[in-house]
N, CA, C and O atoms as CSV, one atom per row, in Angstrom:
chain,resi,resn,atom,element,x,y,z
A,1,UNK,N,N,2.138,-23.968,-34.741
A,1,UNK,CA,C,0.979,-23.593,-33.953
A,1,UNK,C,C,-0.198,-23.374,-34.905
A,1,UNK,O,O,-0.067,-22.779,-35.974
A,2,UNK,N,N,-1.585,-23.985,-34.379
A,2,UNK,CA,C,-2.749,-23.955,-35.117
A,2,UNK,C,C,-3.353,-22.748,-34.463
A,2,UNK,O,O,-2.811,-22.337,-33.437
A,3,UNK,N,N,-4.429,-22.119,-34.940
A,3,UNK,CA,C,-5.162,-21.196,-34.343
A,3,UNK,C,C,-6.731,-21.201,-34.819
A,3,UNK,O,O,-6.941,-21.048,-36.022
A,4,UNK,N,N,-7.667,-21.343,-34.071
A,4,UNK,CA,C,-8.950,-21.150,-34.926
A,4,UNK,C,C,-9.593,-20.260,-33.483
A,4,UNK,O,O,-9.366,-20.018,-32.297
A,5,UNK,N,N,-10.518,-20.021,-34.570
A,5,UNK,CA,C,-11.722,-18.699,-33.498
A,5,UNK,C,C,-13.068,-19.126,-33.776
A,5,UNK,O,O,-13.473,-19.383,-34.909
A,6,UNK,N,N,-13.580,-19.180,-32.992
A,6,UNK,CA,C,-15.257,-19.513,-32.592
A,6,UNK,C,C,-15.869,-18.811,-32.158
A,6,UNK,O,O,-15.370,-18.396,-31.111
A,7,UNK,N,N,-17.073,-18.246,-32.460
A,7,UNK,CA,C,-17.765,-17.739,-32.442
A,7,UNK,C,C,-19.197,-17.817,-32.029
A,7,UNK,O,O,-19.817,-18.093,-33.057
A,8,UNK,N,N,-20.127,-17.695,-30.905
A,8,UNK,CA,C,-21.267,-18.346,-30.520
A,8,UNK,C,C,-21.923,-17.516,-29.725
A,8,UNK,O,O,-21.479,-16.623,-29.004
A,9,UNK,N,N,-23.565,-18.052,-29.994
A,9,UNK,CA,C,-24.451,-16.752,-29.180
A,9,UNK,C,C,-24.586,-17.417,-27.621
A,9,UNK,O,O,-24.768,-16.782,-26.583
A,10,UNK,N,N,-24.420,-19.113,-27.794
A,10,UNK,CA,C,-24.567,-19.609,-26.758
A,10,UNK,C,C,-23.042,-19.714,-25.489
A,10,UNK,O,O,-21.865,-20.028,-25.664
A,11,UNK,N,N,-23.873,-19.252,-24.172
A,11,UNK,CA,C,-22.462,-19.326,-23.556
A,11,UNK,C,C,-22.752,-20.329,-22.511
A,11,UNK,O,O,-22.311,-20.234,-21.365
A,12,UNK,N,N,-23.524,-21.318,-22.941
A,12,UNK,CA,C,-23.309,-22.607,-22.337
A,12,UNK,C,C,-22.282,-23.539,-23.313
A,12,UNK,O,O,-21.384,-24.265,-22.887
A,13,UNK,N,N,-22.585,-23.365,-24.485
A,13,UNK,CA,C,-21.863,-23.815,-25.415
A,13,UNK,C,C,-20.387,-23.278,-25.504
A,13,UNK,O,O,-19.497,-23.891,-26.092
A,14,UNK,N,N,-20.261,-22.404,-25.039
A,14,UNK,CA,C,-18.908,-21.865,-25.400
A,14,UNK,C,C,-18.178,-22.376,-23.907
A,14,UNK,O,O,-17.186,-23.102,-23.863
A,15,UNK,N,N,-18.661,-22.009,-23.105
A,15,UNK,CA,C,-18.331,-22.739,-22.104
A,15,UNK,C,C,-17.859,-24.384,-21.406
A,15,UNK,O,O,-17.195,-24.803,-20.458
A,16,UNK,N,N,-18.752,-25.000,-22.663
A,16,UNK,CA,C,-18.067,-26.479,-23.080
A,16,UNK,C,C,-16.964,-26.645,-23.816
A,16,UNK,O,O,-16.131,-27.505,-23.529
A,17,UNK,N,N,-16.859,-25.934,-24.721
A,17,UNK,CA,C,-16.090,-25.469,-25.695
A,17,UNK,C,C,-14.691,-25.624,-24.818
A,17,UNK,O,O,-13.827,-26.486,-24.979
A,18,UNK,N,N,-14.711,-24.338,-23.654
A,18,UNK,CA,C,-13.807,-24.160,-23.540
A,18,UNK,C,C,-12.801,-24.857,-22.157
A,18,UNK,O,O,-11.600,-25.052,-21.975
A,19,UNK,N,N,-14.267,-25.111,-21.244
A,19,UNK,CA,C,-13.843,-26.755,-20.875
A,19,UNK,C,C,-12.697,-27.797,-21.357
A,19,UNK,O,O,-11.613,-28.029,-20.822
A,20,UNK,N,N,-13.417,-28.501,-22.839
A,20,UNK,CA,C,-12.915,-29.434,-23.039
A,20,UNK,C,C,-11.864,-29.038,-24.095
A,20,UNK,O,O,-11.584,-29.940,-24.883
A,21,UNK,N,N,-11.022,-27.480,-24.315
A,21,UNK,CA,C,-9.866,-27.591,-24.778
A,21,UNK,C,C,-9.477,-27.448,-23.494
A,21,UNK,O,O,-8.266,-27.650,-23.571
A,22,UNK,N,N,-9.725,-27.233,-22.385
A,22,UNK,CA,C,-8.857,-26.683,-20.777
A,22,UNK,C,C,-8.208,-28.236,-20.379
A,22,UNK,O,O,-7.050,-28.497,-20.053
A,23,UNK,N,N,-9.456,-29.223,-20.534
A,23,UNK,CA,C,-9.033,-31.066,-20.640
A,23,UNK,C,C,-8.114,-31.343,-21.902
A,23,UNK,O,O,-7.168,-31.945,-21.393
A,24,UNK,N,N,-7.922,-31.270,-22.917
A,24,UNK,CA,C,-7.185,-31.046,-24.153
A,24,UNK,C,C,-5.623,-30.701,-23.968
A,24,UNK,O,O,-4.697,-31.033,-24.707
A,25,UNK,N,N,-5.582,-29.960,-22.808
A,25,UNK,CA,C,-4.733,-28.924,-22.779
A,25,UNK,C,C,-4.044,-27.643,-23.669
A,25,UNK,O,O,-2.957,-27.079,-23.792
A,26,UNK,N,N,-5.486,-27.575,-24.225
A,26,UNK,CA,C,-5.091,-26.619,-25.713
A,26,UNK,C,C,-5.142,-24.867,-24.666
A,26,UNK,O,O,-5.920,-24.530,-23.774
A,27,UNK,N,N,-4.419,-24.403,-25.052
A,27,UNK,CA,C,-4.974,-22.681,-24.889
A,27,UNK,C,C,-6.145,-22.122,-25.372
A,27,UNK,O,O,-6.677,-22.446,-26.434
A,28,UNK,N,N,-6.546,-21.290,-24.603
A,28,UNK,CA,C,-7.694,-20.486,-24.998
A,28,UNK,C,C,-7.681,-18.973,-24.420
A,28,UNK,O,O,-6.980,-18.561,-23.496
A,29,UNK,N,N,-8.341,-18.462,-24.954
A,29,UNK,CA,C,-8.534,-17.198,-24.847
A,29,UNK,C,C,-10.039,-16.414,-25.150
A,29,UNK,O,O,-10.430,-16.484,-26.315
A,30,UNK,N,N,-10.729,-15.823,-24.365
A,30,UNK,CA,C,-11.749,-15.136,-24.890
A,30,UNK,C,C,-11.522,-13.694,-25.076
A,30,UNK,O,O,-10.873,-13.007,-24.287
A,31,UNK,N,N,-12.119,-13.234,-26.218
A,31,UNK,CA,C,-11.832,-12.146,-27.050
A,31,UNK,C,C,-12.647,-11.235,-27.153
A,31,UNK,O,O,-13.595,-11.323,-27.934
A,32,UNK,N,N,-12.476,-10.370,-26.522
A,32,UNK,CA,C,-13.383,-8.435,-26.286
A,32,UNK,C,C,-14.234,-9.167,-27.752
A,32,UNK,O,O,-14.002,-10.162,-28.438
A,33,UNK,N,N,-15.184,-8.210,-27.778
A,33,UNK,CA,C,-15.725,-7.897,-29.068
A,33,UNK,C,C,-14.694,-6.704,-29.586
A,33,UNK,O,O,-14.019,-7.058,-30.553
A,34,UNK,N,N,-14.534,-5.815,-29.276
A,34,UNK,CA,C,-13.004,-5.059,-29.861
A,34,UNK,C,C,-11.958,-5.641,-30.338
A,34,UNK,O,O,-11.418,-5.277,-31.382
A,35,UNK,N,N,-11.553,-6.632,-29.604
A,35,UNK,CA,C,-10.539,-7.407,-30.388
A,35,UNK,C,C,-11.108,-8.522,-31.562
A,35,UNK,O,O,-10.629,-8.587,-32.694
A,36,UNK,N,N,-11.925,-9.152,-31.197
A,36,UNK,CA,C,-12.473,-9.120,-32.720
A,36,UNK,C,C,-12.731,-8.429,-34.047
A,36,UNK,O,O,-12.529,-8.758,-35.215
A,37,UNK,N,N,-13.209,-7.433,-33.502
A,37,UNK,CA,C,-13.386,-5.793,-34.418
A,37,UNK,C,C,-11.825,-6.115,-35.188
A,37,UNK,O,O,-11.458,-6.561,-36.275
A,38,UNK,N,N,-11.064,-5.519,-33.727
A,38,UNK,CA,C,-9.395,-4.990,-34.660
A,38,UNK,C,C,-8.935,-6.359,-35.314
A,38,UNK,O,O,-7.986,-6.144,-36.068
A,39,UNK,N,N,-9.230,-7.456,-35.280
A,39,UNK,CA,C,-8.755,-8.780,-35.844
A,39,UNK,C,C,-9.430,-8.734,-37.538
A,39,UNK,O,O,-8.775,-9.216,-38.462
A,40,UNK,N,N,-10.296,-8.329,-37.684
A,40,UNK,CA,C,-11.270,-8.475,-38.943
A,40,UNK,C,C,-10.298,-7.623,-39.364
A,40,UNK,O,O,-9.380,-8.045,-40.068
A,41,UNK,N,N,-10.385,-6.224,-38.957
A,41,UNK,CA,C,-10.349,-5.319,-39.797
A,41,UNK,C,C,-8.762,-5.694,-40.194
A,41,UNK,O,O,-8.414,-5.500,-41.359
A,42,UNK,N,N,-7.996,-6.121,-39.423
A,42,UNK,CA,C,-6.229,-6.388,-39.682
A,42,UNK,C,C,-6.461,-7.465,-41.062
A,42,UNK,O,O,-5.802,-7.523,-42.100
A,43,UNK,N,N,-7.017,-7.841,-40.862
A,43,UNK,CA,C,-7.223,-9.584,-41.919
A,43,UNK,C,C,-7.852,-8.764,-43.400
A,43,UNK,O,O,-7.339,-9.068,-44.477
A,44,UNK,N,N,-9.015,-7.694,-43.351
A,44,UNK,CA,C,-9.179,-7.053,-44.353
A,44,UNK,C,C,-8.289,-5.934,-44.707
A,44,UNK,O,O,-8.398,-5.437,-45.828
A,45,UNK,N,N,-7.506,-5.530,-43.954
A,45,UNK,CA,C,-6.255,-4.340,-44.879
A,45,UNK,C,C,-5.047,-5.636,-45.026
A,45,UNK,O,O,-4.261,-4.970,-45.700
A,46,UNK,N,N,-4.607,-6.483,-44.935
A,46,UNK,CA,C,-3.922,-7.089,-45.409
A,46,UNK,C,C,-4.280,-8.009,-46.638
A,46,UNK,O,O,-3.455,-8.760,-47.158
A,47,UNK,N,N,-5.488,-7.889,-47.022
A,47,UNK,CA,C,-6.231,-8.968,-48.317
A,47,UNK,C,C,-6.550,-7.588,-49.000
A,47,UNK,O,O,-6.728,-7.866,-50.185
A,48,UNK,N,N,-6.704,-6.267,-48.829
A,48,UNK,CA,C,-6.313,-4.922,-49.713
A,48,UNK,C,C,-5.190,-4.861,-50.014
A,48,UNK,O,O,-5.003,-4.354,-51.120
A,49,UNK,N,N,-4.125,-5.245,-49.356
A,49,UNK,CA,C,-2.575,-4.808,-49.733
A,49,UNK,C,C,-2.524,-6.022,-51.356
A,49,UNK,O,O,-2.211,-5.854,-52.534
A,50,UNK,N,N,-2.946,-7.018,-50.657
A,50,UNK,CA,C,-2.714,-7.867,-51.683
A,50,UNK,C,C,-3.313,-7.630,-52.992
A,50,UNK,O,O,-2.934,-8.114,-54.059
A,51,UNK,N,N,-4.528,-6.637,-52.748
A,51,UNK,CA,C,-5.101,-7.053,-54.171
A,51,UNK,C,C,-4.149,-5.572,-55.332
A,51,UNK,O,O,-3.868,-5.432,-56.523
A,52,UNK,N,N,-4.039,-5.069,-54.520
A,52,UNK,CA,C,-2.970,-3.987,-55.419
A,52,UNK,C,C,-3.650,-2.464,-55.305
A,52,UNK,O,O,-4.751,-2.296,-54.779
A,53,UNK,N,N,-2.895,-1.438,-55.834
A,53,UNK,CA,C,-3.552,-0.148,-55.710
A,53,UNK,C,C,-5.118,0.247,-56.278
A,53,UNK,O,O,-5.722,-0.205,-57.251
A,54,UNK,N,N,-5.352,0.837,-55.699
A,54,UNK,CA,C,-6.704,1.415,-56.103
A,54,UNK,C,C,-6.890,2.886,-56.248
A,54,UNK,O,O,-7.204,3.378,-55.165
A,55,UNK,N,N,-6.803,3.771,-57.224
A,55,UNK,CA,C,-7.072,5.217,-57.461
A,55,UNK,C,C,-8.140,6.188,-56.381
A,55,UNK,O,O,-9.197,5.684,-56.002
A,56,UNK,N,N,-7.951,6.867,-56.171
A,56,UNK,CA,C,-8.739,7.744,-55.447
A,56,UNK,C,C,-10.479,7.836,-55.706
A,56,UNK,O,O,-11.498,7.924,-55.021
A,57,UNK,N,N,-10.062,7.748,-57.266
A,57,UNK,CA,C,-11.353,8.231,-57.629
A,57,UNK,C,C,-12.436,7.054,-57.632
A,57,UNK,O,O,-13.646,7.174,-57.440
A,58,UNK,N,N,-11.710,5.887,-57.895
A,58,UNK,CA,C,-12.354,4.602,-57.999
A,58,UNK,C,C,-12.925,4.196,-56.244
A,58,UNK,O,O,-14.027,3.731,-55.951
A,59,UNK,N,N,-12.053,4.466,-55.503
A,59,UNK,CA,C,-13.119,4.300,-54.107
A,59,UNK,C,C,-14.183,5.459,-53.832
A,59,UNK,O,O,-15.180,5.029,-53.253
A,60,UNK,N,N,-14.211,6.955,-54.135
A,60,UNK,CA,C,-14.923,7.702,-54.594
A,60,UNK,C,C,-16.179,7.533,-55.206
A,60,UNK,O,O,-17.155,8.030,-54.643
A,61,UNK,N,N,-16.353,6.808,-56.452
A,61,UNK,CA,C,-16.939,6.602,-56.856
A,61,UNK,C,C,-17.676,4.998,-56.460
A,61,UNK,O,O,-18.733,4.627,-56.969
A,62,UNK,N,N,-16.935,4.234,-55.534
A,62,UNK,CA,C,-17.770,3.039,-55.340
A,62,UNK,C,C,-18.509,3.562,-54.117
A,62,UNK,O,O,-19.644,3.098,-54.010
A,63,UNK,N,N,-18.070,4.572,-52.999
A,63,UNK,CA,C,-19.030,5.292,-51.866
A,63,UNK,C,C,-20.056,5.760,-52.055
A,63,UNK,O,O,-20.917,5.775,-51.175
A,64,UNK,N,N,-20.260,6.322,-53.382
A,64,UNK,CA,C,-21.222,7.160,-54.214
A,64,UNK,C,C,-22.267,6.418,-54.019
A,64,UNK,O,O,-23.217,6.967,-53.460
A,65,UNK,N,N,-22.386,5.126,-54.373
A,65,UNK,CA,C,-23.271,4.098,-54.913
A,65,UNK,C,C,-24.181,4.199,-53.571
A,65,UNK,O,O,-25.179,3.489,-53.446
């Protein structure tokens, strides 16, 4: 399974969009702005896990700034 997300101010456009995956027969889904929110933020604590620990003081001190 593929997955991509689109994003658009236009909702005539998105509305074609979603048209012609409905002809496609692809799935779709439109997505709260909340669930976008919680999607980012899941995608950024999992690219933190990866980058390894970080000390207390060192996020401390990058808030400072």
């Amino acid at each position: 399974m593929e997955t991509i997300l689109i994003q658009g101010e236009s909702k005539k456009a998105i509305g074609l969009l979603i048209e012609l995956s409905r002809q496609l027969k692809l799935k779709q889904k439109k997505l709260t702005k909340t669930e976008v929110e919680d999607f980012l933020l899941a995608e950024s604590i999992n690219e933190g896990r990866k980058s390894g620990y970080v000390s207390k003081q060192t996020v401390l001190k990058a808030l400072q700034k």
